[in-house]
C-alpha positions as CSV (number, residue, x, y, z in Angstrom):
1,X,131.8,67.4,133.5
2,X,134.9,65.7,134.5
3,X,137.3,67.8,132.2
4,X,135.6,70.2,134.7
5,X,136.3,68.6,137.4
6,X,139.8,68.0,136.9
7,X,140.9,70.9,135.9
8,X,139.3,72.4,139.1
9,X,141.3,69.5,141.2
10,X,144.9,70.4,139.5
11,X,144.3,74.3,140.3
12,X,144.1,73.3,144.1
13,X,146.9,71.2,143.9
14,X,149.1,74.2,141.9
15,X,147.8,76.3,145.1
16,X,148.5,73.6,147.7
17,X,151.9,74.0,145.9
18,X,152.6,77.9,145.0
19,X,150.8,79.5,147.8
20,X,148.0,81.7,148.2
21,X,147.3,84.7,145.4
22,X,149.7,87.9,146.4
23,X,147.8,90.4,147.8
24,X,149.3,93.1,145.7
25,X,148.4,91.5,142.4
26,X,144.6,91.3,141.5
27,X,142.4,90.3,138.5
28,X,139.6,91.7,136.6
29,X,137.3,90.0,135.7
30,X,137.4,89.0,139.6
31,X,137.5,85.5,139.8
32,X,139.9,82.8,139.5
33,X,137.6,80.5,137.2
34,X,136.4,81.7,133.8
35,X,134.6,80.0,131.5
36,X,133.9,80.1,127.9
37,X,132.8,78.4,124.4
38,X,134.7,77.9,121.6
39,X,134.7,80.4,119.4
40,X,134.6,83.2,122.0
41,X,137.1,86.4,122.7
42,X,137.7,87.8,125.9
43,X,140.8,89.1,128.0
44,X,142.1,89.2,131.5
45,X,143.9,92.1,132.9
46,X,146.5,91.1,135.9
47,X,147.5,94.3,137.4
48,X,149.7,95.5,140.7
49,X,149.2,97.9,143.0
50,X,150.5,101.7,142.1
51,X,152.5,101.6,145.3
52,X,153.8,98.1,145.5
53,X,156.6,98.5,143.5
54,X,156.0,95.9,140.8
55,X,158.2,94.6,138.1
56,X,158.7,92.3,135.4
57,X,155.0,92.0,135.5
58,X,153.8,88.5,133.1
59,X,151.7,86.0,132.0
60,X,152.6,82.2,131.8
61,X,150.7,79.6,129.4
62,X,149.3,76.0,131.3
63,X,152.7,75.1,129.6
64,X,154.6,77.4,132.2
65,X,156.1,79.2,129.1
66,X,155.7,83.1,129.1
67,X,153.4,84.5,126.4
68,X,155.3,87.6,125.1
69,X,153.5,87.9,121.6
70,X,152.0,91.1,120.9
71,X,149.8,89.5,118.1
72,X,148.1,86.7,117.3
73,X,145.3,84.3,118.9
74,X,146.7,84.5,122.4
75,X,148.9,87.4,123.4
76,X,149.5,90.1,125.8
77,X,149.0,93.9,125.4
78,X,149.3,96.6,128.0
79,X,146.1,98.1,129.5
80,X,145.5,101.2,127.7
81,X,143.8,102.8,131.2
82,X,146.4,101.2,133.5
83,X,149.6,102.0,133.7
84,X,150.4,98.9,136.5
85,X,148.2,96.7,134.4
86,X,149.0,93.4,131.2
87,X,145.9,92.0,129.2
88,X,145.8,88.2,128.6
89,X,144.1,88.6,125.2
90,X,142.3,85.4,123.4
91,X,140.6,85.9,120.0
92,X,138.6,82.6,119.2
93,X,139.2,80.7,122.2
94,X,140.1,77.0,121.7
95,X,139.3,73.7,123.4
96,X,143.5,72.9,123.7
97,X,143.5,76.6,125.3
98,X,142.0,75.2,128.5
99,X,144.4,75.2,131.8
100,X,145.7,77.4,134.6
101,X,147.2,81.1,133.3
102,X,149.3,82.4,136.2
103,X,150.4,85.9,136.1
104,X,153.9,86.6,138.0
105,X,155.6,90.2,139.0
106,X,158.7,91.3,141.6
107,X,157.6,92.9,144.6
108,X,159.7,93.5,147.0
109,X,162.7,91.0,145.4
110,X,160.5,88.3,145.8
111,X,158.4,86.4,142.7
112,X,154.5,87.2,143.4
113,X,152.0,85.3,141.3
114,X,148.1,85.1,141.0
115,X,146.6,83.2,138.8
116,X,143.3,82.0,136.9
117,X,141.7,78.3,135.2
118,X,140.4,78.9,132.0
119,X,137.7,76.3,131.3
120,X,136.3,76.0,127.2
121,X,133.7,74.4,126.4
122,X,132.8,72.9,123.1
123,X,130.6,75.5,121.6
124,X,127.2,74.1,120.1
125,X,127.6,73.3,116.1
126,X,125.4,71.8,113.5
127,X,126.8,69.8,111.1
128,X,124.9,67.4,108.2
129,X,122.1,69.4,108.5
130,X,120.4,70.6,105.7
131,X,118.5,73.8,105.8
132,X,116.0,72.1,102.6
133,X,114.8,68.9,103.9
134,X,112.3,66.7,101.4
135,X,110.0,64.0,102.2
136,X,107.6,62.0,100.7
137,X,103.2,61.9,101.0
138,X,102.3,58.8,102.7
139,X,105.8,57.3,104.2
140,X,107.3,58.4,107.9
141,X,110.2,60.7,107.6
142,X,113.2,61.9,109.7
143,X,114.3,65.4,109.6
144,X,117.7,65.1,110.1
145,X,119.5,67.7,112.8
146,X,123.0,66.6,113.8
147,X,124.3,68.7,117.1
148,X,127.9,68.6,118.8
149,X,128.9,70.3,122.1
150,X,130.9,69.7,125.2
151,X,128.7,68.9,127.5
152,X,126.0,67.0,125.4
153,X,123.3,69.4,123.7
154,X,119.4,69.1,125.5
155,X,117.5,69.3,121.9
156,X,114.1,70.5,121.4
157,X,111.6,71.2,118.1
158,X,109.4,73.9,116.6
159,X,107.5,74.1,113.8
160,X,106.1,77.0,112.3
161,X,106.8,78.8,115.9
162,X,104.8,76.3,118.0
163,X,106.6,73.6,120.2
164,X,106.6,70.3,119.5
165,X,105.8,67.6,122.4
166,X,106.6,63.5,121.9
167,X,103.2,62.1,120.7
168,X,101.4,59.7,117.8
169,X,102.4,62.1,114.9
170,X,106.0,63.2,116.2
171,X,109.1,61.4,118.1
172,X,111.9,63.7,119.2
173,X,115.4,61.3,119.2
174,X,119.1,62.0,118.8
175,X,119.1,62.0,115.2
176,X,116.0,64.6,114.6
177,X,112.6,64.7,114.5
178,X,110.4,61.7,113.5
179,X,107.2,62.5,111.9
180,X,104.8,59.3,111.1
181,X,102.8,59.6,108.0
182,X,104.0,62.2,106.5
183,X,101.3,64.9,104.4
184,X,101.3,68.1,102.2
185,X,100.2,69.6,105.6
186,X,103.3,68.8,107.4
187,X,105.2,71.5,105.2
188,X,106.8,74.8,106.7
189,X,109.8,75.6,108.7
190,X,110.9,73.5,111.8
191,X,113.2,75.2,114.4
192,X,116.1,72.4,116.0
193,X,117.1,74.3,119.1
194,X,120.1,73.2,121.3
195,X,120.9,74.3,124.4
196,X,124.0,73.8,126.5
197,X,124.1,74.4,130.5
198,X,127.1,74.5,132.7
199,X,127.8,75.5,136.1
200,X,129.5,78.2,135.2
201,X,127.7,79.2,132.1
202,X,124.8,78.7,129.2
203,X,124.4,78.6,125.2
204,X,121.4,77.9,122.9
205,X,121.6,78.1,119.1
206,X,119.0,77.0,116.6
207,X,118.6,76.0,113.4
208,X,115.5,76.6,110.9
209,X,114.8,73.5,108.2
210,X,112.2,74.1,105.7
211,X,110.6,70.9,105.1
212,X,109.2,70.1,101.5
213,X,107.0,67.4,100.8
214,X,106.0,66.0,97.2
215,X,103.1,64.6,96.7
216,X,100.9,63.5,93.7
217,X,98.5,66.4,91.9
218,X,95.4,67.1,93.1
219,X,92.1,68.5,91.1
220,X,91.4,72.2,92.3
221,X,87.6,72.2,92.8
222,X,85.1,73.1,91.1
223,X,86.5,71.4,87.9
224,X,85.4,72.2,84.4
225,X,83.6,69.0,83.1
226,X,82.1,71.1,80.2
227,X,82.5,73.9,77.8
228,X,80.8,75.6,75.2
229,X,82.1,77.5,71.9
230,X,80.4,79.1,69.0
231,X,81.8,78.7,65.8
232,X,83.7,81.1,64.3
233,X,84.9,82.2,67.6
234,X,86.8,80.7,70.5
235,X,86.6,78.4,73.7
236,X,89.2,78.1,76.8
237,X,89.2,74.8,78.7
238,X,90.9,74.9,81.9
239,X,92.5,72.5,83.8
240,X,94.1,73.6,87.2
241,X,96.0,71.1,89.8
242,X,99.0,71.4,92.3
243,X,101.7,69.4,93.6
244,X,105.1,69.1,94.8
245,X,107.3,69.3,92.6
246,X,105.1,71.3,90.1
247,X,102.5,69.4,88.2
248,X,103.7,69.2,84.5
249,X,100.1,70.0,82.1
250,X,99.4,68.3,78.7
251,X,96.8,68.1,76.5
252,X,95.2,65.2,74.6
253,X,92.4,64.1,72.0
254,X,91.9,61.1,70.7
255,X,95.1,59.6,72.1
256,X,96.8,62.3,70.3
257,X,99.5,65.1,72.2
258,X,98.3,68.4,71.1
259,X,100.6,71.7,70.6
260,X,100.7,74.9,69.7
261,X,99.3,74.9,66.2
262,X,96.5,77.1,64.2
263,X,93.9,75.6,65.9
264,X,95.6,75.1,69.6
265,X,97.3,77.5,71.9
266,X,98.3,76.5,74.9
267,X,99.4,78.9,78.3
268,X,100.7,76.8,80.9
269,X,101.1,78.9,84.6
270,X,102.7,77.2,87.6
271,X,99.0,75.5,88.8
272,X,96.8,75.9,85.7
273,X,96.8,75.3,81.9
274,X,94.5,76.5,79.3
275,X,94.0,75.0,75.8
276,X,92.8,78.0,73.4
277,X,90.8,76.0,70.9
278,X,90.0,77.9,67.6
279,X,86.2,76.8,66.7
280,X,86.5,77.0,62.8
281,X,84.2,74.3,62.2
282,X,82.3,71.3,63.8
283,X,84.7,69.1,63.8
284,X,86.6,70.8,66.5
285,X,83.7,69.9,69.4
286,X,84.3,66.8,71.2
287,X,86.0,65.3,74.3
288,X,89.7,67.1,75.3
289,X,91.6,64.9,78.2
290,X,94.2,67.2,80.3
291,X,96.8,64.7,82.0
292,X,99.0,66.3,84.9
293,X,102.0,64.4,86.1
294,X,105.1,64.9,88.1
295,X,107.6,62.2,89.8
296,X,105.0,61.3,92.8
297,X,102.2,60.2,89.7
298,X,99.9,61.4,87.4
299,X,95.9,62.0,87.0
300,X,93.6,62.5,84.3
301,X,90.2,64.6,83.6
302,X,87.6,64.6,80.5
303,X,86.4,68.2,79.4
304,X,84.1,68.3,76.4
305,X,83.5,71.1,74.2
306,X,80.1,71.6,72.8
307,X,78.3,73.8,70.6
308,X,77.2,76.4,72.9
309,X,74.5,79.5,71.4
310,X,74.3,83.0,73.0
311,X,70.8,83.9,74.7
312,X,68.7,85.8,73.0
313,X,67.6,89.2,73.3
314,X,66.0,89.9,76.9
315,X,62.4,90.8,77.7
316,X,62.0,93.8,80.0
317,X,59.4,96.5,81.2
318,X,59.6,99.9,82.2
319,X,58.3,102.5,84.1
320,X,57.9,105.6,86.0
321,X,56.4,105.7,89.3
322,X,58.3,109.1,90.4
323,X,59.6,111.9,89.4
324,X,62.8,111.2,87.7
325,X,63.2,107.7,88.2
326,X,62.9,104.6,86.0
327,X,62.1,101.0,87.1
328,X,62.9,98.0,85.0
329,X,62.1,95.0,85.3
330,X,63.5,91.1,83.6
331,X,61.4,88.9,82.0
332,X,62.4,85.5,83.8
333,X,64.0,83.2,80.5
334,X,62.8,80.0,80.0
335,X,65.0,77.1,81.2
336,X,68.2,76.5,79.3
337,X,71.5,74.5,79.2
338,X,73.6,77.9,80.1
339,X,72.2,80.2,82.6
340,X,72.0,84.2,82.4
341,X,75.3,85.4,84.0
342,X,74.2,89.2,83.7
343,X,72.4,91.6,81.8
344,X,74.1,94.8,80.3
345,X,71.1,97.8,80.9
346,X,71.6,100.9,78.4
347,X,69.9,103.8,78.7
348,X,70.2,108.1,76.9
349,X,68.1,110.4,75.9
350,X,65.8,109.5,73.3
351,X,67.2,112.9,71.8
352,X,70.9,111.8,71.5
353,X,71.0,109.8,68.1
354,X,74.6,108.0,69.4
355,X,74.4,105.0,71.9
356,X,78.5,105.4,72.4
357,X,77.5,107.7,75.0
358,X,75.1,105.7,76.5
359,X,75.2,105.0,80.5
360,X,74.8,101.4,81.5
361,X,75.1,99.2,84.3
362,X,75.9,95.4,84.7
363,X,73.3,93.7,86.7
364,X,73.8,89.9,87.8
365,X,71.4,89.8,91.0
366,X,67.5,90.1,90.7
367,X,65.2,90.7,87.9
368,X,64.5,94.6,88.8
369,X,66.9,97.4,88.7
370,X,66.2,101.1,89.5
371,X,67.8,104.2,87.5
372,X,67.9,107.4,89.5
373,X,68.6,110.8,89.1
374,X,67.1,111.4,85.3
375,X,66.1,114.6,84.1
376,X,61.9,115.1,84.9
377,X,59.6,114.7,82.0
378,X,62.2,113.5,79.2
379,X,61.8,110.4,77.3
380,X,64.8,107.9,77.6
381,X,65.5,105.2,75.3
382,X,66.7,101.5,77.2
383,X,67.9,98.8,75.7
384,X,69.5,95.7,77.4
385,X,71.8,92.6,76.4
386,X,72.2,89.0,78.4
387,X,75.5,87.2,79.0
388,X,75.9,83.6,79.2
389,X,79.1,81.7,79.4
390,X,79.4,81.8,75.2
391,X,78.9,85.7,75.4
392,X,76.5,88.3,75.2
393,X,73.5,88.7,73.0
394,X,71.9,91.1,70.8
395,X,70.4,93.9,72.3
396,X,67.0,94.1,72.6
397,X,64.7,96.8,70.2
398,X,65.1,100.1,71.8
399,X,62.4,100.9,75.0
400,X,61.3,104.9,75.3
401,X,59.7,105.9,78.4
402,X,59.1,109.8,80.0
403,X,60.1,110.2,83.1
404,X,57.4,111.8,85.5
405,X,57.7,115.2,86.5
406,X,56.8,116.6,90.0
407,X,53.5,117.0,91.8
408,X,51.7,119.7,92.9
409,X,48.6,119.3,95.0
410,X,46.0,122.7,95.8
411,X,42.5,122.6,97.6
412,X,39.4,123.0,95.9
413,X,36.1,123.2,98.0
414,X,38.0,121.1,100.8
415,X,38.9,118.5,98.6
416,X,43.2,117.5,96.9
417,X,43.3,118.1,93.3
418,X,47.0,116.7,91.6
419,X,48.6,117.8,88.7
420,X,51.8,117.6,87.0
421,X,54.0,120.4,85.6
422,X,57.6,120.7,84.9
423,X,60.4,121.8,86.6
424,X,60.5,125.5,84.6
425,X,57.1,125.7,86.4
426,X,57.4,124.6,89.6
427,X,60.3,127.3,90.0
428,X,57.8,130.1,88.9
429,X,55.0,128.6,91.2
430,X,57.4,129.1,94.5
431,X,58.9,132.5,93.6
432,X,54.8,133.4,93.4
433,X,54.4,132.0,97.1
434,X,57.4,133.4,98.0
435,X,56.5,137.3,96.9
436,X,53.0,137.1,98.5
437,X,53.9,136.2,101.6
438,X,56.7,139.0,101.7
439,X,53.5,141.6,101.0
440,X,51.1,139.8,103.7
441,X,54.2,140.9,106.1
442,X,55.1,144.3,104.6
443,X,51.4,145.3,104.5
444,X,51.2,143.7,108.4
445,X,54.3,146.2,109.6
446,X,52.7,148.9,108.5
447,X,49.2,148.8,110.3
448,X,51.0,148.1,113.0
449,X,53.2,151.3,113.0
450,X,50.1,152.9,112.3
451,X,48.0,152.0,115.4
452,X,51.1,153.1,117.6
């Protein structure tokens, strides 16, 4: 503020001592203080009147030298849309560009001069600022934001768009932000916003810091404690953590660093790894220890592999309560290590010899399911299988039930009598209805003519 002031001092003095501005000789921008930031372009036309009679119209530096360069950072060009007119032209203004620009022309034999102060400010910049800040879990941190301007930067902070006030977690001071206790949650991206105000003009510039923080891995939940194989087949164990930097996954048993080999395969993805272990015998069941590490520590789980068996072939009933419809329901299994994850229902024609073509349906909630829309008075053969976590079992012996087919109902002597026929028949029976009542009305119209 007291460059400002100065400057503003030694332009009344230059007037006390040049005189007033000539009233033939005028400025645009208006004005005979202008302000800018470093780093800005602008020009100032000096023009005389068309009937004053102007010559030798110029423009003199703070140095009283005449700028007469066509080109470069600060020169003078003539206005393209006036004749009478000379542009001061600066292209990135500078701080050392700061001073009084007079601009001079003959009128009338005498020297007539106007004149402007040019004040530049020092435009905001950041500088040892990272845009990839990284902290530590557990310690306090200070994300660093380093701001220079001319006159002193008013800071303030954002993170993740929402603005941050002085408090127990965060203290705002010259060198950044301080956060206290620093945790996985505090990640995201952190806005340092300056702003500069003047009297004569403003600026505000941000910039965004994303801010990492490592920390040690942590167990995603549930966790496998247990799994089961069969032998002859294969079982996955999987172990899945995350951390910053990336957890690193590997595999022990019995103290022993396991590989890929014929009876391990490991696939490690960014938060998980899964060790493929090829059951060829007994010897293979036991306890598997996953260890995931990175620079902030390590942790350690047990998963045991046991001999796991597949269910055995459900119990179900079926029936027919309507036409076309068939209900089935689960025997409830007796208690066992491995629950029923779902059963696989089956169900064709009894006709059709091939099961490949076989509907089915994968049932996990209830004990009863319901198959619609089957053909009325054909036998259907069901059969089901029941998954557990080892895999499915055999399918059960083969279940043949007839569907119903629809119901009729006729009085007898005032009292309902039901029977069932097939579809074939029930057609025949409505066309029946259908041609009686047409001759009850045909034989109706025709008394009717009669009697007229």
């Amino acid at each position: 503020m007291g460059i400002v002031v100065g400057t503003i001092a030694s332009s009344v003095l230059w007037l006390l001592a040049t005189g007033a501005h000539h009233r033939h000789l005028r400025l645009e921008p208006t004005g005979h203080f202008h302000a800018f930031f470093t780093g800005d372009s602008f020009f100032i036309t000096c023009s005389a009147g068309p009937n004053s009679g102007a010559t030798r119209l110029t423009w003199q530096a703070p140095s009283g030298k005449d700028i007469t360069v066509s080109t470069g950072r600060v020169h003078v060009e003539a206005a393209p849309d006036n004749p009478y007119g000379l542009e001061l032209v600066f292209e990135d203004v500078k701080y050392e560009d700061r001073g009084t620009y007079v601009c001079s022309a003959i009128i009338d034999g005498r020297e007539a001069k106007t004149h402007f102060v040019l004040t530049v400010y020092l435009s905001i910049t950041f500088w040892g600022t990272p845009e990839h800040q990284v902290g530590k879990e557990g310690t306090d941190f200070m994300v660093l934001c380093n701001v220079r301007s001319d006159p002193s930067p008013i800071i303030s902070w954002y993170v993740n768009g929402t603005l941050i006030l002085d408090g127990p977690k965060y203290t705002i001071t010259e060198d950044g932000l301080y956060i206290r206790n620093l945790k996985p949650t505090d990640y995201g991206n952190y806005t340092c916003r300056a702003f500069v105000v003047t009297p004569h003009s403003s600026q505000m510039k941000d910039r965004d810091i994303t801010v990492h923080v490592h920390y040690r891995p942590v167990w995603h939940t549930p966790h496998m404690e247990l799994a089961h194989g069969v032998i002859g087949s294969s079982a996955n164990l999987t172990c899945a953590a995350h951390s910053q930097p990336p957890p690193v996954f590997e595999w022990f048993r019995e103290m022993v660093l396991l590989g890929n080999s014929k009876l391990y395969r490991i696939i490690n993805q960014k938060w998980k790894s899964i060790l493929q272990v090829r059951i060829k015998d007994a010897s293979v069941f036991g306890d598997y220890h996953c260890v995931v590490s990175n620079t902030m520590g390590k942790v350690k789980r047990k998963i045991t592999l046991v001999e796991g068996i597949v269910p055995a072939p459900p119990e179900f009933s079926v029936w027919s309560d309507e036409p076309g419809i068939l209900i089935i329901k689960f025997a409830i299994p007796p208690h066992s290590i491995l629950p029923i994850l779902e059963y696989r229902i089956e169900w064709k024609l009894t006709a059709d010899t091939d099961w490949h073509q076989a509907r089915y349906h994968q049932a996990s909630d209830g004990n009863e399911f319901v198959i619609h829309g089957l053909s009325f008075e054909s036998d259907y053969s069901i059969r089901i299988a029941a998954r557990n976590t080892v895999g499915y079992s055999n399918y059960s012996e083969e279940v043949v039930q007839r569907t119903k087919g629809l119901i009729a109902e006729t009085v007898v002597d005032g009292s309902s009598v039901s029977s069932s026929f097939n579809s074939t028949a029930a057609s025949a029976l409505k066309a029946d209805i259908f041609q009686h009542y047409v001759s009850t009305l045909v034989l109706y119209l025709i008394i009717v003519l009669k009697n007229r």
